[in-house]
C-alpha positions as CSV (number, residue, x, y, z in Angstrom):
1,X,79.2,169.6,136.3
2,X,80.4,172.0,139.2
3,X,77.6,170.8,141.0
4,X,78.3,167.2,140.4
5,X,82.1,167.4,141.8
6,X,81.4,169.0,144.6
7,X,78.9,166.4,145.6
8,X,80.8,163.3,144.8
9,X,83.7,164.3,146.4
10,X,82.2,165.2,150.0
11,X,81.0,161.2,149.1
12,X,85.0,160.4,148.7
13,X,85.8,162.5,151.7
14,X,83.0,161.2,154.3
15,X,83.1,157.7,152.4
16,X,86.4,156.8,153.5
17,X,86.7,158.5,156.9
18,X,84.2,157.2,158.1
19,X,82.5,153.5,158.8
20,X,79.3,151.9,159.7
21,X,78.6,149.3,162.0
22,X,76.5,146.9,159.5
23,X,79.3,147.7,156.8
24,X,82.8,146.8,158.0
25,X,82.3,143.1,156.9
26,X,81.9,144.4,153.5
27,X,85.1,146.5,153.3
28,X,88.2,144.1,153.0
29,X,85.9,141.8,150.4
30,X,87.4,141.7,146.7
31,X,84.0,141.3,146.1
32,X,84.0,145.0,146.2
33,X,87.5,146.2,144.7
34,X,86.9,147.5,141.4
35,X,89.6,146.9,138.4
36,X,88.3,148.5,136.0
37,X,85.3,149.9,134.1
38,X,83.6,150.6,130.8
39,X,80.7,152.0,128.9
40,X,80.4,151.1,125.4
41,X,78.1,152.8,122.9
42,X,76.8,149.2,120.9
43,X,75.9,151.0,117.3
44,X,73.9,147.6,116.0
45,X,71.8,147.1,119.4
46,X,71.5,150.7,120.4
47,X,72.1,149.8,123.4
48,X,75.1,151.2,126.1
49,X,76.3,148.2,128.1
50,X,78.0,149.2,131.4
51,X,80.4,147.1,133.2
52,X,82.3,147.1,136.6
53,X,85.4,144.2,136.2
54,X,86.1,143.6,140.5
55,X,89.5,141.6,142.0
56,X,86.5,139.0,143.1
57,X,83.5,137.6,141.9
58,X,81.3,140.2,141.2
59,X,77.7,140.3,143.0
60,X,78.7,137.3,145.0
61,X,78.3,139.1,148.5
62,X,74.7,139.8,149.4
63,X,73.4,141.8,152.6
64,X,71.8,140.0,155.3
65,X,68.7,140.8,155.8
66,X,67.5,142.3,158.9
67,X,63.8,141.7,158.4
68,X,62.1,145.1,158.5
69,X,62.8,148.2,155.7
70,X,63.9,150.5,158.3
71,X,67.6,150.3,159.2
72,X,67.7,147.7,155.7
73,X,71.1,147.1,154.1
74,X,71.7,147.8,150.1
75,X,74.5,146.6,148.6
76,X,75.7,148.9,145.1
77,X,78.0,149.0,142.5
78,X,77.4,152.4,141.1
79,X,78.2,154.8,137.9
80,X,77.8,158.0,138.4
81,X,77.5,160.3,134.9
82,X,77.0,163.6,133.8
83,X,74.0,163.2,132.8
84,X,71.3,165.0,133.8
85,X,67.6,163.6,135.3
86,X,65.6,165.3,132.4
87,X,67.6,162.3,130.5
88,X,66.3,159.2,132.3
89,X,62.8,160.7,132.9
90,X,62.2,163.2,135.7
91,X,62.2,167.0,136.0
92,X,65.0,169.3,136.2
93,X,66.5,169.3,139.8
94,X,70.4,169.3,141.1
95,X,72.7,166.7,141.9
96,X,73.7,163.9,140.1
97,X,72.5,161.0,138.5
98,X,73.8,158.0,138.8
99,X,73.2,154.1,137.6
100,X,73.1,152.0,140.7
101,X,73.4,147.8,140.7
102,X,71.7,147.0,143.8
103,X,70.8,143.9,146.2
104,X,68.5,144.4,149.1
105,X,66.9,141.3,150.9
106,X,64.6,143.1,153.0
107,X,62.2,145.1,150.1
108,X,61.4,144.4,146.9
109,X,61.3,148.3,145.3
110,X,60.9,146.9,141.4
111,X,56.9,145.7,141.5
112,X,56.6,145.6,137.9
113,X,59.5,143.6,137.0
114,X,60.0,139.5,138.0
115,X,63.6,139.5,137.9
116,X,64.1,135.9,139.7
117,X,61.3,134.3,137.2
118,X,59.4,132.9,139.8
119,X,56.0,134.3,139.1
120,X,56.1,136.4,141.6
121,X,56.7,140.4,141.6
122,X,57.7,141.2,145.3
123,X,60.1,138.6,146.4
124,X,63.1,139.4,144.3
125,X,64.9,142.3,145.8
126,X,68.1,140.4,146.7
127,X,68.7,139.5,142.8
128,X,70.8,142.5,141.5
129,X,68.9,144.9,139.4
130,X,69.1,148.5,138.6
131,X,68.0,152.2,139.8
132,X,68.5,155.2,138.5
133,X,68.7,158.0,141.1
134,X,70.0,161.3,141.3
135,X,72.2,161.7,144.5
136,X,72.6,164.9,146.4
137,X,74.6,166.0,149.2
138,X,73.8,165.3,152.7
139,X,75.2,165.7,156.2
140,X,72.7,163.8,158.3
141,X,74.8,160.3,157.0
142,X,78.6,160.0,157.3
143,X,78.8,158.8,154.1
144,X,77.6,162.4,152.8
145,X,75.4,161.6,150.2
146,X,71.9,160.1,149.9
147,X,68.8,159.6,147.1
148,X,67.3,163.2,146.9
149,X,64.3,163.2,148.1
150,X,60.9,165.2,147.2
151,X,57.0,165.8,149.3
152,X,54.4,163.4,147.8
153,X,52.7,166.6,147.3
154,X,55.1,168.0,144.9
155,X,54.4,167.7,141.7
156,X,57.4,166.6,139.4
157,X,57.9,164.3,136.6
158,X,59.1,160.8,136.7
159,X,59.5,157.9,134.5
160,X,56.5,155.1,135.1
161,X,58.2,152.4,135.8
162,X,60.0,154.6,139.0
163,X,58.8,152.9,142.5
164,X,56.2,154.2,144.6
165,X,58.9,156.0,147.3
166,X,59.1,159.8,147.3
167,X,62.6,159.8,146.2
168,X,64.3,160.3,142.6
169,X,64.6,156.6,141.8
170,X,63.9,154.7,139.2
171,X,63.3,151.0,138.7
172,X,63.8,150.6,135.3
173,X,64.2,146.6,134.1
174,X,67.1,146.8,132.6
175,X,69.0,143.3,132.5
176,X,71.8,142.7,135.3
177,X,74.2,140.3,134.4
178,X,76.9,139.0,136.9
179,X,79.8,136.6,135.6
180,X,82.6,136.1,137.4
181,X,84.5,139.1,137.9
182,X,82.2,140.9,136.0
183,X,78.8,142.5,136.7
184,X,77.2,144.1,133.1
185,X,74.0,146.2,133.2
186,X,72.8,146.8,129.2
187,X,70.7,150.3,128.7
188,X,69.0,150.6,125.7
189,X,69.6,154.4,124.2
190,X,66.6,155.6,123.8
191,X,65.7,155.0,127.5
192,X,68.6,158.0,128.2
193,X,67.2,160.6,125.7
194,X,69.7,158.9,122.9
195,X,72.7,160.7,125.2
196,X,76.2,158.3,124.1
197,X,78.6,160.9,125.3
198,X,78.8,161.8,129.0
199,X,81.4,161.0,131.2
200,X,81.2,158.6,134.2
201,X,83.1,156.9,137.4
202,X,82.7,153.7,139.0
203,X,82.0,152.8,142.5
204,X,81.1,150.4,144.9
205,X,79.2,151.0,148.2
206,X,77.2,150.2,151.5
207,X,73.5,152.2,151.9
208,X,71.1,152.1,154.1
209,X,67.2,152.9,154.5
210,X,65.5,155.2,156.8
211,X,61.9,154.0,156.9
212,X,60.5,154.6,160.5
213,X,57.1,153.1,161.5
214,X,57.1,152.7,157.4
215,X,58.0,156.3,156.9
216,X,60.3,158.8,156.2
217,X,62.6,161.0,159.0
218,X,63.8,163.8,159.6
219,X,67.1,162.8,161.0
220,X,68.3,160.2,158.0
221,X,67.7,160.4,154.5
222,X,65.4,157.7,152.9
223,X,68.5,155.9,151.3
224,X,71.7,157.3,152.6
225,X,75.3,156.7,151.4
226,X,77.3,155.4,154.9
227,X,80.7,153.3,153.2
228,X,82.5,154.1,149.8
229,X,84.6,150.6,149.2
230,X,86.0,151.6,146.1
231,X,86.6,154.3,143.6
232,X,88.2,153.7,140.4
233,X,89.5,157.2,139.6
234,X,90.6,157.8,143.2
235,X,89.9,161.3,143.3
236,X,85.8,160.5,142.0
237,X,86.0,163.2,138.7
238,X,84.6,161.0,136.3
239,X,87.2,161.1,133.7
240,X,86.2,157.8,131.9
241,X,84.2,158.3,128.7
242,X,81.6,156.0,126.8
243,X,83.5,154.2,123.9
C-alpha cells in the first residue's frame, strides 16, 4: 500500500503541473470531471460493477486519431485499487493495479474480443473497453507514471486474454457501458481472485504510446501517463471502498 501512494501521488504531482501538447483540448471538457464514483459488490450476479458519474456525458469525447501507434492518443477513465496483480492474473511485481476505460483510434489492443459487433476483431479500438494494468512510476513522462513494462524474454505469468505487448496489460472483455453521465464497467468476481474488499480512487486521464519503427524506446515508456484531468479524492489515497 506504501508503494501504491507513493506512486499515485508523483501521478497527482507531475499530472497537474504539467501539460501535453495533444492534451490541452481535453482538459476544460466536463467530459472528463468526475462527480462521483462507486464499486458495488452485486451478491446475486457475482459480479462488482464500477462506475465513474462525470459533470458531462460520459465517453462522449474520443481522441483523434493520428494514424500510426507511435505518438497514438488514449483517452482513460481509470480506478486505481489496492489490489494486487497476482489477483487479475500475472506474477507478483510492484506498483499498482489499476482498471482502465480506454478509447484509442489508432490500435486495436483487444484481438479476441469484437466489441463494435461488426465481425471484425481489429477495428474497434476507439469503442471504450477495459485494461487491466499495473502502473509504476516513471520519470521519462511528465505525467510520472506509465504501464510497467517487462523483456519478451522474461518469463512471468499473465492472464490469456492479455494483448501481445510486453507490458502488464490485460484485455479482459469485460462489458463497458456509457449512458449519459455515466460510464459502468461490470467485473465478474471470480475474474479478481473473488477479492470484494479493497479500496480504490477514480480518475480521468490523457496517455500516450511510444512505439517507434513498431517498437519500444528507451526514452518513453510504452504507454505513459502525460495529463491527470480529474481526481476524485484530490489528494489520490484511495479512500473509497467497495459497497
Amino acid at each position: 500500500m506504501k508503494i501504491a501512494l507513493i506512486i499515485i501521488t508523483t501521478l497527482l504531482t507531475f499530472g497537474q503541473a504539467y501539460a501535453c501538447d495533444h492534451c490541452k483540448k481535453f482538459a476544460d471538457s466536463k467530459d472528463f470531471k468526475i462527480k462521483s464514483a462507486q464499486v458495488i459488490h452485486n451478491k446475486k450476479y457475482g459480479t462488482l460493477e464500477f462506475e465513474i458519474i462525470v459533470e458531462g456525458q460520459a465517453g462522449k469525447t474520443v481522441p483523434t486519431p493520428v494514424g500510426k501507434l507511435d505518438m497514438a492518443p488514449v483517452l482513460g477513465y481509470v480506478f486505481p485499487t489496492t489490489l494486487k496483480p497476482e489477483d487479475i492474473g500475472f506474477s507478483a511485481t510492484e506498483g499498482i493495479v489499476a482498471l482502465a476505460l480506454t478509447s484509442h483510434p489508432d490500435f486495436d489492443d483487444s484481438p479476441i474480443w469484437d466489441e463494435n459487433a461488426d465481425g471484425k476483431f481489429d477495428n474497434d479500438g476507439i469503442i471504450w473497453h477495459p485494461h487491466w494494468v499495473v502502473l509504476v512510476e516513471d520519470k521519462r513522462v511528465k505525467g510520472g507514471l506509465s504501464v510497467k513494462e517487462y523483456k519478451k524474454a522474461d518469463k512471468i505469468r499473465k492472464p490469456a486474454t492479455a494483448p501481445d505487448m510486453p507490458m502488464y496489460m490485460d484485455s479482459p472483455g469485460f462489458p463497458v457501458v456509457t449512458q449519459n453521465n455515466a460510464i459502468r464497467v461490470s467485473v465478474p468476481t471470480y475474474r479478481v481472485n473473488n477479492k470484494v474488499s479493497f479500496n480504490y480512487d477514480a480518475v480521468s486521464c490523457y496517455m500516450e504510446v511510444s512505439a517507434p519503427d513498431g517498437g519500444m524506446s528507451m526514452d518513453k515508456p510504452m504507454l505513459g501517463v502525460y495529463n491527470v484531468y480529474s481526481v476524485l479524492s484530490k489528494k489520490l489515497t484511495l479512500p473509497y471502498k467497495v459497497k
